[in-house]
N, C-alpha and C positions, 0 to 999 in steps of 0.2 A: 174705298172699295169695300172693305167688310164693316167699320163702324161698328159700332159698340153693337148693333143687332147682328154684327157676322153674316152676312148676306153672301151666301156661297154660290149662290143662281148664279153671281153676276162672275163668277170669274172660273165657271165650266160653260165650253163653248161646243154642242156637240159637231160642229163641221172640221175641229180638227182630229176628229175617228177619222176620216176619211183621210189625212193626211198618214195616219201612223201607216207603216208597217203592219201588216196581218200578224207576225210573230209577235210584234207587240202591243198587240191590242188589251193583253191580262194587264198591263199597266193600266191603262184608261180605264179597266172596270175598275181597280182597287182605285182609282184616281175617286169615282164616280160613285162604288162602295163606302170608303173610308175618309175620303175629303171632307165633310160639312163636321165629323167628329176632332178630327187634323186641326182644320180653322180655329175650333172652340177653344182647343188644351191651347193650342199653339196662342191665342187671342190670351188669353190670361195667363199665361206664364210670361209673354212677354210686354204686353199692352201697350204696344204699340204697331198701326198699321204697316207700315214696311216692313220692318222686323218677319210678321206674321208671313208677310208675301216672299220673302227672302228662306225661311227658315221653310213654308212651303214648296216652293220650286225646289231647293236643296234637298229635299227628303224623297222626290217623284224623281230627281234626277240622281241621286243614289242607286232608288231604287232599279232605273232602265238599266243602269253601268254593273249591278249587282251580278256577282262573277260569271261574267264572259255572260251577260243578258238572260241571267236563266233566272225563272221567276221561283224566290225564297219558299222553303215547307210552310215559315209561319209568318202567312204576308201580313196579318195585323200588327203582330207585337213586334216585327221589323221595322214595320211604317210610323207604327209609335213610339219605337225604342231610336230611330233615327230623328226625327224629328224634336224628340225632348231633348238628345243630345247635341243637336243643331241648336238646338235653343238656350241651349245652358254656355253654350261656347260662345254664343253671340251677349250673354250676360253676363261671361268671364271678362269677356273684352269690353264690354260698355261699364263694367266696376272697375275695370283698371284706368281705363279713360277717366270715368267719374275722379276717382282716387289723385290721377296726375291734375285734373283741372282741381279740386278742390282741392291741393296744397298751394297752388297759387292761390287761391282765393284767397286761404286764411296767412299766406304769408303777406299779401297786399292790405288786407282790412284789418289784420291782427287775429279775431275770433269770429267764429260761426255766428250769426245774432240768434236770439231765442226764435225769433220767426221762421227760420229754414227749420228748427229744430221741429214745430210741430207743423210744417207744412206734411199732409196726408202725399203727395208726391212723392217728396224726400227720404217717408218714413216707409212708402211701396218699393221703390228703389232699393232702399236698403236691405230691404227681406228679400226683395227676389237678389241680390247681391249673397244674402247667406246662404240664400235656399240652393243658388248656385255651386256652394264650397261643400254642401254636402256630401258624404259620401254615397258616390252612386245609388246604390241598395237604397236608402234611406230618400235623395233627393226624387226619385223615380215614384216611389211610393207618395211622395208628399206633391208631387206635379199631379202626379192621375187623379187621387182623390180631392185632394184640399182646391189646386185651380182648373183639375179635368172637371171636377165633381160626379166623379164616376163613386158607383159601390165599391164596398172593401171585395164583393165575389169580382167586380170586373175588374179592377185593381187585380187581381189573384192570378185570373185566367191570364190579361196580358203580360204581365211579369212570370206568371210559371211559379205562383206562389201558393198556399194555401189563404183564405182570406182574413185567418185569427193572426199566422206571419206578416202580413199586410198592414192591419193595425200593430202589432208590437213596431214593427218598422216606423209608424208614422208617429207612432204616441214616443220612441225615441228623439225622431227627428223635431219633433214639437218643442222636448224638452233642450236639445241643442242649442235651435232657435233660440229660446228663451231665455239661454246662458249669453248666447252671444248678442242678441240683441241688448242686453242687459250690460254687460259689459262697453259698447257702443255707447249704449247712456248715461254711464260713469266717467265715458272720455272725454264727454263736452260739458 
C-alpha cells in the first residue's frame, strides 16, 4: 500500500467525508492536512508496511476518542507525539519478541554466525531497538530529525523546543547510540 515511495493518495478515500459525522469532520482535515507527513516519519522509524498502517489508524483513532471528542489546542504535535509513541511501543514489543526468538536460536545453533552480524536488516533492527529504549526527550528528537528528516526549527516548533535544545538533544542521543550499539558488538 505505501511502499518504499509512501503513496498516501491510495489510502485517503474522500467518499468517507461523507460518512463522518459533521462534528467530526476537524479529524478528516487533520487526516488530509497532516497524513502524507504521518506515513513518511511513521515509514522510517518503523519500516515496515503494516506496522505503518497499524501505528496510522491508532493515532486518527486516538485522536477521534481525544477527551470526550474535542479537538486538541495543538493538533500537530498531538498527531505527531501519538504516533511516534504508537511506534516506539510497537518496536518495544517487536525487540522483545526479537530478544525471546533469538535466545532460541543461539541456544539451538550455539552462536550467532558472523553473517547475521553484518546483515544491514539485523543491524536496522537493532538501532531502531535502542532508539526505542531512549529516553523520551531524547528518542522524539532523534525520530523527527534523523528518520522524520525534518529541520532542527521543525523539530523545535513540534516538540515546544528551541531548535539549538533540539540538537543538544540529538547530538546526546547520537552519543548513547553509539555506546550501546558498541557495547552490542563486544557481546558477540
Amino acid at each position: 500500500m505505501f511502499g518504499k515511495a509512501v503513496n498516501y493518495e491510495l489510502i485517503w478515500d474522500f467518499t468517507v467525508s461523507a460518512a463522518v459525522d459533521e462534528s467530526q469532520q476537524w479529524i478528516l482535515s487533520a487526516m488530509q492536512r497532516h497524513g502524507q507527513g504521518l506515513v513518511t516519519i511513521l515509514w522510517r522509524i518503523l519500516g515496515n508496511e503494516q506496522d505503518v498502517c497499524d501505528a496510522y489508524q491508532n493515532t486518527f483513532l486516538q485522536l477521534a476518542h481525544y477527551k470526550g471528542r474535542q479537538k486538541p489546542e495543538h493538533m500537530k504535535a498531538y498527531i505527531f507525539r501519538v504516533a511516534s509513541n504508537t511506534a516506539v511501543s510497537m518496536l518495544k514489543h517487536r525487540a522483545a519478541e526479537k530478544k525471546r526468538l533469538s535466545t532460541a536460536i543461539v541456544t539451538r545453533e550455539g552462536a550467532i554466525s558472523p553473517e547475521n552480524e553484518l546483515d544491514c536488516k539485523y543491524l536496522q533492527e537493532t538501532l531502531r531497538c535502542h532508539i526505542a529504549q531512549l529516553p523520551e526527550y531524547l528518542r522524539n528528537v532523534v525520530m523527527l530529525r534523523d528518520l522524520g528528516e525534518l529541520s532542527y526549527a521543525q523539530v523545535g516548533r513540534i516538540l515546544d523546543i528551541s531548535a539549538a535544545t533540539a540538537r543538544v538533544y540529538r547530538c546526546k542521543a547520537i552519543q548513547l547510540l553509539a555506546v550501546w550499539m558498541g557495547k552490542e558488538r563486544e557481546e558477540r
